[in-house]
N, CA, C and O of each residue as an XYZ file, in Angstrom:
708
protein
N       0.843     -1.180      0.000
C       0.000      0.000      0.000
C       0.887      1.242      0.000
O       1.587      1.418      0.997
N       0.934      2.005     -0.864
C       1.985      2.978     -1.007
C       1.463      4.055      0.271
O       0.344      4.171      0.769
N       2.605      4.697      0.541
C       2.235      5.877      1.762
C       1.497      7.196      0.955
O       1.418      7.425     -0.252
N       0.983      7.977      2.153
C       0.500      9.157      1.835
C       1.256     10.441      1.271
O       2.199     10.398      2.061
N       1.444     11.222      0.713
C       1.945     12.082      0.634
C       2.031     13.249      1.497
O       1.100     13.917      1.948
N       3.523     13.427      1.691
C       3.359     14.610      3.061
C       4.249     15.801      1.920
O       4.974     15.520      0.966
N       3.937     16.890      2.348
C       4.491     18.387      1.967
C       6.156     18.278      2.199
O       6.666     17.804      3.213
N       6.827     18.768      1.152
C       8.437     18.350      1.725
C       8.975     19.475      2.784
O      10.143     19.424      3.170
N       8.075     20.497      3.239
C       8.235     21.301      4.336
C       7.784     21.173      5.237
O       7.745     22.041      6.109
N       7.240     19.919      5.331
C       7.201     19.527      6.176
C       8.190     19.597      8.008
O       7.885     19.392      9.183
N       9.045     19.880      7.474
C      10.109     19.771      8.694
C      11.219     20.829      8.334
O      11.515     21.265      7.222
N      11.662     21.075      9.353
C      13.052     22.000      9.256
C      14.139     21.336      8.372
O      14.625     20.205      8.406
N      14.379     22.480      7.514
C      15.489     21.642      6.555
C      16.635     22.595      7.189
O      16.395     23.519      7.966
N      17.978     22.199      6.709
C      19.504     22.848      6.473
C      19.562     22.657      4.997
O      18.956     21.730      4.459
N      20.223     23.446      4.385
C      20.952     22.752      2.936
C      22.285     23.361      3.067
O      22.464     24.480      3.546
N      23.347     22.478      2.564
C      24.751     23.483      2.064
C      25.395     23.334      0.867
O      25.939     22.312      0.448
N      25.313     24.334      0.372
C      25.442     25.118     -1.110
C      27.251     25.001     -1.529
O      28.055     25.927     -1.428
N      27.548     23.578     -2.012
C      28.789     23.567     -2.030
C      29.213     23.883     -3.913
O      28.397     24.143     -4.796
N      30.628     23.755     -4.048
C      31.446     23.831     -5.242
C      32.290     22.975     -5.427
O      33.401     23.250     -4.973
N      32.115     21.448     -6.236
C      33.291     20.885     -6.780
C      32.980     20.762     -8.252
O      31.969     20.617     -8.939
N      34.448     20.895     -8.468
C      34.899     20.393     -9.931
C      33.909     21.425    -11.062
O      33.336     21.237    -12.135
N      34.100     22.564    -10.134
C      33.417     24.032    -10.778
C      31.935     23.850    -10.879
O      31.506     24.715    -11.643
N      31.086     23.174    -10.480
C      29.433     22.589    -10.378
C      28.848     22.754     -9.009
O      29.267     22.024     -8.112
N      27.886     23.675     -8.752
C      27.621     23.925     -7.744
C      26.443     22.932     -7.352
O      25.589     22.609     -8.177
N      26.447     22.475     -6.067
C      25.784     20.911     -5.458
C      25.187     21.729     -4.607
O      25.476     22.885     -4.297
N      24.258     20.978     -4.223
C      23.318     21.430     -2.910
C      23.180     20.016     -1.676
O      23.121     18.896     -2.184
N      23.136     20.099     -0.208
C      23.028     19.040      0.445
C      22.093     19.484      0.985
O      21.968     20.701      1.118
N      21.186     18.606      1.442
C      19.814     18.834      2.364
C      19.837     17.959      3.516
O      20.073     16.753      3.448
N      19.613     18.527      4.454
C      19.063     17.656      6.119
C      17.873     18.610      6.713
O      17.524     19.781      6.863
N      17.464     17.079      6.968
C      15.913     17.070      7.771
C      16.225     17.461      9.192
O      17.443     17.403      9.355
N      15.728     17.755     10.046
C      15.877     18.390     11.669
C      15.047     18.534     12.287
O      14.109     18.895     11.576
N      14.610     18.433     13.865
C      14.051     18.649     14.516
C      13.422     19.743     14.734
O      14.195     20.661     14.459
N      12.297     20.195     15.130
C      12.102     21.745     15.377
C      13.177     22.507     16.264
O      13.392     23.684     15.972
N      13.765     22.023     17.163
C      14.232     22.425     18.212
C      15.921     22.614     17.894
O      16.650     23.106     18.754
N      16.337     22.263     16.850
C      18.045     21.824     16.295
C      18.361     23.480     15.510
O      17.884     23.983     14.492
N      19.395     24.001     16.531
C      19.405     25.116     16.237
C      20.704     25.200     14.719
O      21.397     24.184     14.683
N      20.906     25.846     14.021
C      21.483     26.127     12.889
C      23.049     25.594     13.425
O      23.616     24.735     12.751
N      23.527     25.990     14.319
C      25.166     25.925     14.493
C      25.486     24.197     14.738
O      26.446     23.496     14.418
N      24.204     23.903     15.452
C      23.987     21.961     15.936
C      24.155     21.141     14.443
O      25.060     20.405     14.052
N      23.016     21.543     13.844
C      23.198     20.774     12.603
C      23.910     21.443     11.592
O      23.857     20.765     10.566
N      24.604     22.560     11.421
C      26.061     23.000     10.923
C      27.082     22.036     10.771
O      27.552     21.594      9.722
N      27.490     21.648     12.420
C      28.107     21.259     12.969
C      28.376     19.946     12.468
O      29.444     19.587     11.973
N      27.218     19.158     12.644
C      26.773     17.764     12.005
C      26.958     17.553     10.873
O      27.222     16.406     10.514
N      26.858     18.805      9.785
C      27.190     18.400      8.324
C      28.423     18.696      7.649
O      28.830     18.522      6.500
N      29.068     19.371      9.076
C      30.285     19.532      8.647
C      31.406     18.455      8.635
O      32.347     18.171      7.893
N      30.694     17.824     10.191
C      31.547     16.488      9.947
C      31.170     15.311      8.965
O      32.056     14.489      8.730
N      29.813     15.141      8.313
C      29.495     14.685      7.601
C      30.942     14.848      6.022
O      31.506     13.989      5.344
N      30.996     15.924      6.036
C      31.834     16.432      4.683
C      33.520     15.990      5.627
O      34.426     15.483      4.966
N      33.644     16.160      6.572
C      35.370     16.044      7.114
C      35.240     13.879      7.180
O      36.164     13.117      6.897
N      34.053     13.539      7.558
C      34.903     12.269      7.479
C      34.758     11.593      6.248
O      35.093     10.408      6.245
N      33.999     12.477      4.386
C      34.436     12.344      3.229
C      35.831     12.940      2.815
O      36.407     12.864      1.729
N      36.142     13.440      3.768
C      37.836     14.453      3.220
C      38.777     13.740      2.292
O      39.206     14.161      1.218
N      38.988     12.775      2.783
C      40.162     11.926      1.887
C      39.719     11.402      0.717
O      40.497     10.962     -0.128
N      38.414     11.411      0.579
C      37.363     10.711     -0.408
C      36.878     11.714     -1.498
O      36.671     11.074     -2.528
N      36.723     12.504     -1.599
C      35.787     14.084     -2.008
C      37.092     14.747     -3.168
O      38.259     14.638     -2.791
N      36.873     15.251     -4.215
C      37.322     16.544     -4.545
C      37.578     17.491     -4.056
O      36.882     17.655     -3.054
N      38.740     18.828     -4.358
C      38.353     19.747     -3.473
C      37.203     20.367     -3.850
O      36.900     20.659     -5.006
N      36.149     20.694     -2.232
C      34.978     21.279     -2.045
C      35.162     22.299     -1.612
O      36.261     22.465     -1.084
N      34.253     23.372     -1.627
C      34.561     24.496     -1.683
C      32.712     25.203     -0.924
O      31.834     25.555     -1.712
N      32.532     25.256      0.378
C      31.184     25.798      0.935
C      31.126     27.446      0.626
O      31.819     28.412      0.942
N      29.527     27.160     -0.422
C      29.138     28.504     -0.880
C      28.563     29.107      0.209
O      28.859     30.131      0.825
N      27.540     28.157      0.363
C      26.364     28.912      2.012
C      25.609     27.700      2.852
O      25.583     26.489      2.632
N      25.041     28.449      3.837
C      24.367     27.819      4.240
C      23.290     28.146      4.926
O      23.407     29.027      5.778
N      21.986     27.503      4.707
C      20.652     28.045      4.424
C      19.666     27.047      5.798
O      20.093     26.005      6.296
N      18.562     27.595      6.101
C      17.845     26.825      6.251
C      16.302     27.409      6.422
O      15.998     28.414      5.779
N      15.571     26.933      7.075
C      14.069     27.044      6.485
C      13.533     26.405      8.144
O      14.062     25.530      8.829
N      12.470     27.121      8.376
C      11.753     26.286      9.389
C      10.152     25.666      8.704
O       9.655     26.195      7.710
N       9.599     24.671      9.314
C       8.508     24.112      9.126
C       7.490     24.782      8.940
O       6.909     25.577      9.679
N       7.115     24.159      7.087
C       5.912     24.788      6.969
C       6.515     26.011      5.412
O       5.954     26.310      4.358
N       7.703     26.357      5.941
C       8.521     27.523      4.747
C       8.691     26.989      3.818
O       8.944     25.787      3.736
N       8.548     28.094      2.524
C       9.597     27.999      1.438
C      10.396     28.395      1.720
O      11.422     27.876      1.281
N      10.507     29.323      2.440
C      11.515     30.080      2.444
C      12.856     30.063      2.872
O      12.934     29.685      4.041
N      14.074     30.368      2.292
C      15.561     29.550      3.298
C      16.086     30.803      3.665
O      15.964     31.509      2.665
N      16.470     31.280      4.333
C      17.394     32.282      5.361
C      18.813     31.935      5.393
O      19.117     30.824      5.828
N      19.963     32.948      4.884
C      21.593     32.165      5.798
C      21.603     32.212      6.821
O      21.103     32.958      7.663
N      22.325     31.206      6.831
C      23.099     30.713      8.616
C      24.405     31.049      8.410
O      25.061     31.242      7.387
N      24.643     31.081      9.506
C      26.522     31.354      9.797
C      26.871     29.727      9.452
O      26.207     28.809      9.934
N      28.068     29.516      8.502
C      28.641     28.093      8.743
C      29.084     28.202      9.576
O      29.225     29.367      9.948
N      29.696     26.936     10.594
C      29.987     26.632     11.837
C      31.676     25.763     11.373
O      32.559     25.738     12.231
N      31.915     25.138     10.018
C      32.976     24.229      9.622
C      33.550     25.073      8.958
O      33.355     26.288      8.966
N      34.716     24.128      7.994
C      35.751     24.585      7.254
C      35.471     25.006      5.941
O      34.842     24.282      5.169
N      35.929     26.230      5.595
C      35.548     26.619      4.233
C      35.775     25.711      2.726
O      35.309     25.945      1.611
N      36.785     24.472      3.244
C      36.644     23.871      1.836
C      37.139     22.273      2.465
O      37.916     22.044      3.392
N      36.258     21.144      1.453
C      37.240     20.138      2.449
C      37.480     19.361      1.391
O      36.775     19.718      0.447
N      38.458     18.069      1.028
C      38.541     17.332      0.202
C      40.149     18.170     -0.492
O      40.781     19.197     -0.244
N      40.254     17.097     -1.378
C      41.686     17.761     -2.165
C      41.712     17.483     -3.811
O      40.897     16.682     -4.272
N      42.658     18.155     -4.683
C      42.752     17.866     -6.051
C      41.474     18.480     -6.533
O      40.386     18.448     -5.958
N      41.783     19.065     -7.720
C      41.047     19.905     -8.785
C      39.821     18.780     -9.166
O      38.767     18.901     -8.541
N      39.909     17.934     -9.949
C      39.241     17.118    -10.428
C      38.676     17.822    -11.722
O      38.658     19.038    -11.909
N      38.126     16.651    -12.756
C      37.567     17.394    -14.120
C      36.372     18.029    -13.983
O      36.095     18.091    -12.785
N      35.667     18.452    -14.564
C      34.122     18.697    -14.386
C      33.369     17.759    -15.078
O      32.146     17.858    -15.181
N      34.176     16.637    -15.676
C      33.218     15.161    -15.629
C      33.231     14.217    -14.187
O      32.414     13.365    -13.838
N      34.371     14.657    -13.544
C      34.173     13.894    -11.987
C      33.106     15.023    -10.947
O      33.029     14.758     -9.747
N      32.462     16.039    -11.412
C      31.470     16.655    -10.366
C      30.441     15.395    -10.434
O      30.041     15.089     -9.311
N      29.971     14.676    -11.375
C      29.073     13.956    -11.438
C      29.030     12.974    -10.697
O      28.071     12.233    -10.476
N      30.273     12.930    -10.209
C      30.596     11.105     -9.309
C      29.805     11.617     -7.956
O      29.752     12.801     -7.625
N      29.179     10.492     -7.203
C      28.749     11.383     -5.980
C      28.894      9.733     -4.807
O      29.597      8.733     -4.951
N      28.170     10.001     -4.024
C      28.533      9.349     -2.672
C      26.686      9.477     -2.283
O      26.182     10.584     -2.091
N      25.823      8.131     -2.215
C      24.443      8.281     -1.955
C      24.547      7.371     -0.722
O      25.150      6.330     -0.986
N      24.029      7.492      0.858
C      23.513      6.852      1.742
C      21.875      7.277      2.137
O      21.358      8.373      2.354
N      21.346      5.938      2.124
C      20.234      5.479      2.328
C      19.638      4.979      3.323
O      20.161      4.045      3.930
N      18.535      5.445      3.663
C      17.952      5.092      5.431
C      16.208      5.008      4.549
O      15.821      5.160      3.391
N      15.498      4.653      6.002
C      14.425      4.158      5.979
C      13.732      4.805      7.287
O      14.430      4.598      8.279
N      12.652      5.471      7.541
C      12.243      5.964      8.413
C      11.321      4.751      9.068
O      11.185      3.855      8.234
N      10.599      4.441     10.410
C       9.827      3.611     10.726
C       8.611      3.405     10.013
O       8.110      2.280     10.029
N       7.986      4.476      9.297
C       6.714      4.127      8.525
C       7.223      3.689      6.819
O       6.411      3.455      5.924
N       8.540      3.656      6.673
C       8.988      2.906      5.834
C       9.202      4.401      4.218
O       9.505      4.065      3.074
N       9.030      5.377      4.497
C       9.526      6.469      3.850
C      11.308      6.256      4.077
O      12.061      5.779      4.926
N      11.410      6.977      2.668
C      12.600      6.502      2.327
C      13.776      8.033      2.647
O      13.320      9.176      2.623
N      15.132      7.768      2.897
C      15.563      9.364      3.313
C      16.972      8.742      2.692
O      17.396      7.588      2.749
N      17.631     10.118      1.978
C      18.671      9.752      1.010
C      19.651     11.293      1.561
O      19.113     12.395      1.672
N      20.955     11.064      1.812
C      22.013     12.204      1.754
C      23.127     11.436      0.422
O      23.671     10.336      0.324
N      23.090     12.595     -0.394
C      24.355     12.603     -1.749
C      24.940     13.705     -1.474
O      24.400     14.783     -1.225
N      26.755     13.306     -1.536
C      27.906     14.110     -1.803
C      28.302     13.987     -3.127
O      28.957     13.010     -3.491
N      27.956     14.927     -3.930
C      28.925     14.902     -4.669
C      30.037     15.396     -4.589
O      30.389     16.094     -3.638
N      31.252     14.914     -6.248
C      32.630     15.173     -6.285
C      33.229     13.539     -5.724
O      34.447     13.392     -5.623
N      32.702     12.887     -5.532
C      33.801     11.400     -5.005
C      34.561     10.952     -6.140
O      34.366     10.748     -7.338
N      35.775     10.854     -5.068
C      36.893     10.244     -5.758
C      36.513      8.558     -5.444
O      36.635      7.911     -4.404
N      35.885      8.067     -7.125
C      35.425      7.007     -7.057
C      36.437      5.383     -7.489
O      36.233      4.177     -7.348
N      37.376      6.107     -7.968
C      38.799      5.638     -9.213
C      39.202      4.279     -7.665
O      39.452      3.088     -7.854
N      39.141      4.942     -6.358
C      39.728      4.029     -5.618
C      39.080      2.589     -5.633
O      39.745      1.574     -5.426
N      37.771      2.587     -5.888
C      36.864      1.718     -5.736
C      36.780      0.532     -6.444
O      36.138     -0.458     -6.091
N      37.619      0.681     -7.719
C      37.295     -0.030     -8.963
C      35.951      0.245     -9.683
O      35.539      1.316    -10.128
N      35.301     -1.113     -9.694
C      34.268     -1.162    -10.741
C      32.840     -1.269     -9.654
O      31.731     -1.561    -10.101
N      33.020     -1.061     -8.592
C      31.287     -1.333     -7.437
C      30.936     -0.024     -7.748
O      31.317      1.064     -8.181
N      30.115     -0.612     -7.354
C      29.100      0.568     -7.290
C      28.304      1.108     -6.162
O      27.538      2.071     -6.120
N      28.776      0.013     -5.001
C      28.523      0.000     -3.609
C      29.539     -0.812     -2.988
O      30.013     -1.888     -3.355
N      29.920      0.294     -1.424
C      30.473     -0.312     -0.751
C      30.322     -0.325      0.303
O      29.662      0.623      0.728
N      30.793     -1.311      1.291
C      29.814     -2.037      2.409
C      30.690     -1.429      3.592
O      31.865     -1.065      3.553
N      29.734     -1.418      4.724
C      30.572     -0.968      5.972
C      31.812     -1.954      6.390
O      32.689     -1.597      7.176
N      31.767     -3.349      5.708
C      32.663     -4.093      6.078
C      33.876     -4.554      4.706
O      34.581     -5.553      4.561
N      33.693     -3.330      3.882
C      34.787     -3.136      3.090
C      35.733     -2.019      3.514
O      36.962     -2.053      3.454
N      34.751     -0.747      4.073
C      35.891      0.236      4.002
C      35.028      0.986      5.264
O      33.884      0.771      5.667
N      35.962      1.864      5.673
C      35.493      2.393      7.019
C      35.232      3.801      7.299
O      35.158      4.432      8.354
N      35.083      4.203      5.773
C      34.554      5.102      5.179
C      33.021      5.136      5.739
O      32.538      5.946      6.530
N      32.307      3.866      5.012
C      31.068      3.820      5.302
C      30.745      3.837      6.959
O      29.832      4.552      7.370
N      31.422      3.136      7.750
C      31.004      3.746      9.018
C      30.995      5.132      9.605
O      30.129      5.636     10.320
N      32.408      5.786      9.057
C      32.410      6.998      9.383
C      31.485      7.745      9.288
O      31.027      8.535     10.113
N      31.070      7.431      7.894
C      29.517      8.416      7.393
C      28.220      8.092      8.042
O      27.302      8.896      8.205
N      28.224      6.854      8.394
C      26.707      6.505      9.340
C      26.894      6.809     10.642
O      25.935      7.127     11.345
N      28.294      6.743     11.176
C      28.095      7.096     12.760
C      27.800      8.763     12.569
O      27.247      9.255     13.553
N      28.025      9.508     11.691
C      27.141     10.969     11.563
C      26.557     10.906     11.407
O      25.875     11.285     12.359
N      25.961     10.586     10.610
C      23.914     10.443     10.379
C      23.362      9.972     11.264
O      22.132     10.030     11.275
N      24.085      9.321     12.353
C      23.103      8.760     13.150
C      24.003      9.847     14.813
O      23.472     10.141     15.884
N      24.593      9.970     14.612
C      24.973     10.780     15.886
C      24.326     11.764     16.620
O      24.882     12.123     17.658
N      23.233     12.297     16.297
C      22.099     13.172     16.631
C      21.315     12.347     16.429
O      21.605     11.578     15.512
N      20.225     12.152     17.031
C      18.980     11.412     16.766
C      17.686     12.752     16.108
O      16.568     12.545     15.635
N      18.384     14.028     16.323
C      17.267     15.222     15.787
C      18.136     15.418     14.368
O      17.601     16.297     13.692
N      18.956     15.029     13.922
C      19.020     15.671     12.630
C      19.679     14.713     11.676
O      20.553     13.923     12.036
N      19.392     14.776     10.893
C      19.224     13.818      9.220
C      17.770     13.179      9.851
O      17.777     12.208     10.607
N      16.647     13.807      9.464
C      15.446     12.605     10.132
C      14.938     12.922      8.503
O      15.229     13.705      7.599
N      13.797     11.556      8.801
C      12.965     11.789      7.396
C      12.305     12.668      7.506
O      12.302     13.276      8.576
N      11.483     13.077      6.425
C       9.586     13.628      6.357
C       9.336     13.638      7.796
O       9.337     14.585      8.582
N       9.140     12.490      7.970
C       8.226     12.460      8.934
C       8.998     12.765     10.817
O       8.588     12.280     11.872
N       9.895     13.491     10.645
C      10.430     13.740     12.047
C      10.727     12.448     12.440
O      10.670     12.287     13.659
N      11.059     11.372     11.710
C      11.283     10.199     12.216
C      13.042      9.668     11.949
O      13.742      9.850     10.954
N      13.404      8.908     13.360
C      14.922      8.604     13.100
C      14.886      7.755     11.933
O      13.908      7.007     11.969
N      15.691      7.592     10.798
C      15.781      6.682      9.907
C      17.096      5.653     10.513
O      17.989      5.898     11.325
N      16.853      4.741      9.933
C      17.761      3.411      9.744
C      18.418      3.277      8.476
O      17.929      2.711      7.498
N      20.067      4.072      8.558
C      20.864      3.929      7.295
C      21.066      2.137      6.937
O      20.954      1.084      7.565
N      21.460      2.609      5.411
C      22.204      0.981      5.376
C      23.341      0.868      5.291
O      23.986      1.749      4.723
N      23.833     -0.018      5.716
C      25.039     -0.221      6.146
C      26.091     -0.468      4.755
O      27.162     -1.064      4.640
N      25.340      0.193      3.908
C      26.253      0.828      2.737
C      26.297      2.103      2.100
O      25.534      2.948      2.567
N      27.127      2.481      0.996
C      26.943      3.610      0.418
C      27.238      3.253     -1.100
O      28.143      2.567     -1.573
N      26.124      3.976     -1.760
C      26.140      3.845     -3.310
C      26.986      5.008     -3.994
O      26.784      6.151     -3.585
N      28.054      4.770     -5.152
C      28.589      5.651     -5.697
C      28.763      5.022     -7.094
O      28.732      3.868     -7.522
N      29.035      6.733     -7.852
C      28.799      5.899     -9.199
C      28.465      7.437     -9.723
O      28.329      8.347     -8.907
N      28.327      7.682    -11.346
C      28.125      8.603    -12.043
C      26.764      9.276    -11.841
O      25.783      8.536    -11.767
N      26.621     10.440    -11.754
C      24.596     10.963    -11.422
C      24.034     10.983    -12.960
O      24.016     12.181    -13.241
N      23.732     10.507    -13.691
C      22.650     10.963    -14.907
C      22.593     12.345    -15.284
O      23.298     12.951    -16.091
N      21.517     12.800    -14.481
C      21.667     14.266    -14.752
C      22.635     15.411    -14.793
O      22.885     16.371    -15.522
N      23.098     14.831    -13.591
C      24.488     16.188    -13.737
C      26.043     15.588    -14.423
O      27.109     16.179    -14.247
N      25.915     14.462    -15.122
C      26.470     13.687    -16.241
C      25.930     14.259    -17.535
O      26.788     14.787    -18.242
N      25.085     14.265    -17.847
C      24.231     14.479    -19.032
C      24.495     16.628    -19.233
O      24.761     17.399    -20.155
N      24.313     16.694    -18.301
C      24.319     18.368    -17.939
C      25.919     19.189    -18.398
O      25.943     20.228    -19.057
N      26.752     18.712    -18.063
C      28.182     19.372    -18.455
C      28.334     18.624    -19.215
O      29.562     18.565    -19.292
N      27.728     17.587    -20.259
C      28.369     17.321    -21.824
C      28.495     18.451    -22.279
O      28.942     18.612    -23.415
């Protein structure tokens, strides 16, 4: 039985307005009402520091957020480092990205993508498992290190998987041909 549809303003968002490989990316997190801007700053900053060795150099444009119910996004002060990751990269590697996947309890689905991954280390997967590289833990013990922020729709904690998908994006592949 497919779920209902909820409003995607549902909830307090963050987004941060980054730059690799000259392509400007956007990241989004879900939040609690109560998760003040510098908290989940904070959170997505380490989100991006424990991709550092992994990432292009990135380069943070802004950072925005919105309370429940808004269109509207407001800046925030960033709280992290103005750029993280290393090497130029082409502007056919902006497309490579880094997707982890969770599941909220009513079974809505909640997705964070980095793009810019330096994917070349990987070989030919297209996923890799928390018990290949320790990458993937790094990135879930942030998503899950607050229980108020990365939530789904529904203000609900999600359950990452204990992998991460990487691999070329379509669109922003298709987009800088």
């Amino acid at each position: 039985m497919p779920l209902a549809p909820i409003s995607p303003d549902n909830t307090q968002r963050f987004w941060v307005d980054y730059t690799v490989c000259t392509f400007q990316h956007t990241l989004q997190c879900r939040a609690g009402s109560t998760v003040t801007a510098a908290d989940a700053g904070a959170t997505i900053a380490a989100l991006f520091a424990a991709f550092d060795t992994s990432i292009f150099l990135t380069s943070i444009d802004a950072f925005r957020s919105a309370a429940p119910g808004s269109n509207i996004s407001v800046p925030e002060v960033w709280p992290g480092d103005s750029s993280y990751g290393s090497g130029a990269g082409s502007k056919y590697q902006s497309s490579w990205y880094y997707d982890m996947v969770g599941r909220g309890p009513t079974g809505r689905r909640v997705r964070v993508a980095l793009f810019g991954a330096v994917i070349e280390q990987f070989g030919d997967d297209f996923r890799i498992s928390g018990s290949e590289n320790a990458l993937v833990a790094d990135a879930i013990a942030v998503l899950t290190s607050d229980g108020d922020i990365f939530l789904d729709v529904e203000y609900e904690v999600p359950v990452w998987h204990n992998y991460i998908n990487l691999g070329s994006n379509a669109y922003w592949r298709n987009k800088i041909r």
